[in-house]
C-alpha positions in Angstrom: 67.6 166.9 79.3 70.0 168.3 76.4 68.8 171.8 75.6 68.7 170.8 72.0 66.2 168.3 71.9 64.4 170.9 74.4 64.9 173.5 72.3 63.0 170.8 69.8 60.5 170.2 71.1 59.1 173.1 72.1 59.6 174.6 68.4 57.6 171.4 67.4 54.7 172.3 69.7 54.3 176.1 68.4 54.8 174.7 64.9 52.1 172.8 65.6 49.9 175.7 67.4 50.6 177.8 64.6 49.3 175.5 61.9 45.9 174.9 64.3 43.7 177.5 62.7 40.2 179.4 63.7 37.7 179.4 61.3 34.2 181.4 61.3 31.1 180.8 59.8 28.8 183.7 59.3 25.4 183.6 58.0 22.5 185.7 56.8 18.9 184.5 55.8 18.0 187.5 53.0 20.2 190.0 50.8 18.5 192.7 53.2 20.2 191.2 56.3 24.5 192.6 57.1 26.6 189.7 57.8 29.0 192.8 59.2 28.0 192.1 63.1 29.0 188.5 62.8 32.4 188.9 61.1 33.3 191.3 63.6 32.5 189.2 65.8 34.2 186.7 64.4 37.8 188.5 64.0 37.5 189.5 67.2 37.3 186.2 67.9 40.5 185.3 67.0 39.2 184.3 63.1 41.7 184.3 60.6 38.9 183.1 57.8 35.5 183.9 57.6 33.1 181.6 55.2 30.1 183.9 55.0 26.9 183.8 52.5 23.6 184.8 52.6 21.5 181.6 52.3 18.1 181.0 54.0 18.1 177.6 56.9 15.8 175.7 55.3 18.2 174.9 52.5 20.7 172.3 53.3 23.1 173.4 49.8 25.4 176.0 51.7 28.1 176.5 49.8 30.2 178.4 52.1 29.3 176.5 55.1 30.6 173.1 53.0 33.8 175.2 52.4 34.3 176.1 55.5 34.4 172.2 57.0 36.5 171.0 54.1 39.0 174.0 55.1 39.3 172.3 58.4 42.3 170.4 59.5 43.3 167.9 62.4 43.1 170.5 65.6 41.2 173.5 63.7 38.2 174.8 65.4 35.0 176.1 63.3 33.5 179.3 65.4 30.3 180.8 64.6 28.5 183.5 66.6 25.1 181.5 67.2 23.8 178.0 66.6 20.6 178.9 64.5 23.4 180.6 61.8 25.2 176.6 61.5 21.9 174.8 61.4 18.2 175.1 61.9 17.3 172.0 63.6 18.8 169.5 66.0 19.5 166.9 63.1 20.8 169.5 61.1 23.0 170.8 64.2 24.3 166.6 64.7 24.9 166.1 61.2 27.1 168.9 61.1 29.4 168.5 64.0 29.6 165.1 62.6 31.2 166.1 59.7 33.7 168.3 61.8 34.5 165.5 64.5 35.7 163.5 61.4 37.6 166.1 60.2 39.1 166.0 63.9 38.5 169.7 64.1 36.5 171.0 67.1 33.2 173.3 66.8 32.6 176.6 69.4 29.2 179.1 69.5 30.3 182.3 70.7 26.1 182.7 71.8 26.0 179.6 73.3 28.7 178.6 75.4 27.6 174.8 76.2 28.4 174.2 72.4 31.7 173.8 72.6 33.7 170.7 71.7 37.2 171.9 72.5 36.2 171.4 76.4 35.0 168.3 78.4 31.7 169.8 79.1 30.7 171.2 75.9 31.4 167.8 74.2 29.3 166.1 77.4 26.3 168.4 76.5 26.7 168.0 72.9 26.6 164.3 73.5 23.5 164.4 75.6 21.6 166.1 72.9 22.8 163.8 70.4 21.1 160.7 72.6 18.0 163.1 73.2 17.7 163.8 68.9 17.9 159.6 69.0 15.1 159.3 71.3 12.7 162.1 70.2 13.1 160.4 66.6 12.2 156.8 67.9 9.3 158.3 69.5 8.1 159.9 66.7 8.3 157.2 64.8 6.8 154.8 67.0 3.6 157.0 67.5 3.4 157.6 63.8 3.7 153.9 63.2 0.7 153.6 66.3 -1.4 156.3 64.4 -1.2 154.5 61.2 -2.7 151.0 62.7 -5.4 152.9 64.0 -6.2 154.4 61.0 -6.2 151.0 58.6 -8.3 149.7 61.6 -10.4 152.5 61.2 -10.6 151.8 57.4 -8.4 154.5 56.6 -6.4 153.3 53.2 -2.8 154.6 52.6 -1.1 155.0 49.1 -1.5 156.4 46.0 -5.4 157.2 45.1 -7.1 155.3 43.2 -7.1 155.9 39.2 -10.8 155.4 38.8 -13.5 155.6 41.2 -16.5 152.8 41.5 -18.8 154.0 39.3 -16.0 153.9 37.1 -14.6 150.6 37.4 -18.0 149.6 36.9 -18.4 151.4 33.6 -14.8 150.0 32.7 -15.9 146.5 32.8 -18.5 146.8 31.7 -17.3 148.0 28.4 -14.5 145.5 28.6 -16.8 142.5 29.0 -18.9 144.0 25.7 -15.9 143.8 23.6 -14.6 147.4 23.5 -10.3 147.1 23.1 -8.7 148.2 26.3 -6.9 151.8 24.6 -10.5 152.9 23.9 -11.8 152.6 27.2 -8.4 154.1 28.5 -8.8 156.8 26.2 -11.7 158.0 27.5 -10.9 157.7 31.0 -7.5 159.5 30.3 -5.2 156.7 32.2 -3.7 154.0 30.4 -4.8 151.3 29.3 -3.0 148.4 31.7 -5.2 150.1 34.6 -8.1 149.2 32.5 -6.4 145.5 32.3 -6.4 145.2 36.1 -9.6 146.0 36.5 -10.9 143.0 38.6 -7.5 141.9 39.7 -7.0 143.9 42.2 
């Protein structure tokens, strides 16, 4: 092989290693928490940017974490030091990588070394718990759609409560059938007055 077209070639491939970049994610829940353990961490890691912010779990509006995935670039990898700091539930954990597979960027968990798409067996494991989130959610929604026949066949009615109880309705029509206008009887019921018009409709 000519030794220019090697010579090529391999500056081509550590063009291309040098433009793949390590990105960290670090993450506290409260102000009184230090996000300094994870950033070390991080750097240590081989980091050249660290998204950090201190932003509770249970809120799905992290700024820095958003910034952090659009930051990523075919080949990048996003590193964080645990899994709970990316996302707080398996769902939440899925939907993330998601959104770093389709930026074609790879995801590694310094605390958990199974989570780690850049080798075969970290993406096997990651797509096993992806089929296990699928069929935990189909069972839970088949038993909740099991528990809810039971309960109309029980007598249990779902949806909004009812406006007006019997006694009343009763009152409603009543009034209604002696000639007093719908707003009145509204009025003093304080809902409006096409509730009072369905009365006996429904």
């Amino acid at each position: 092989m000519n030794s220019g077209v090697l010579l090529n070639e391999t500056q081509a491939l550590n063009s291309e290693q040098i433009e793949m970049a390590t990105i960290g994610y670090a993450r506290v829940s409260t102000d009184g928490q230090s996000l300094q353990s994870q950033t070390e961490a991080l750097h240590a890691a081989g980091c050249g940017r660290v998204y950090s912010e201190k932003q509770s779990g249970v809120y799905t509006d992290r700024p820095q974490l958003a910034k952090a995935i659009a930051a990523l670039a075919e080949g990048d990898c996003l590193v964080v030091c645990k899994l709970d700091r990316l996302a707080r539930s398996t769902r939440d954990l899925l939907n993330t990588l998601d959104a770093i597979g389709k930026a074609h960027a790879t995801f590694k968990s310094l605390g958990d070394p199974w989570a780690d798409t850049t080798t075969p067996h970290g993406r096997l494991m990651l797509t096993v718990l992806g089929g296990l989130a699928e069929f935990e959610r189909h069972l839970i929604l088949s038993r909740t759609a099991e528990g809810r026949t039971r309960a109309q066949a029980n007598g249990v009615r779902f949806g909004r409560k009812p406006s007006l109880t019997a006694y009343q309705r009763a009152e409603a029509l009543r009034r209604r059938a002696a000639g007093e206008t719908l707003t009145e009887i509204a009025r003093s019921f304080n809902v409006s007055h096409m509730t009072i018009a369905r009365l006996g409709s429904e």
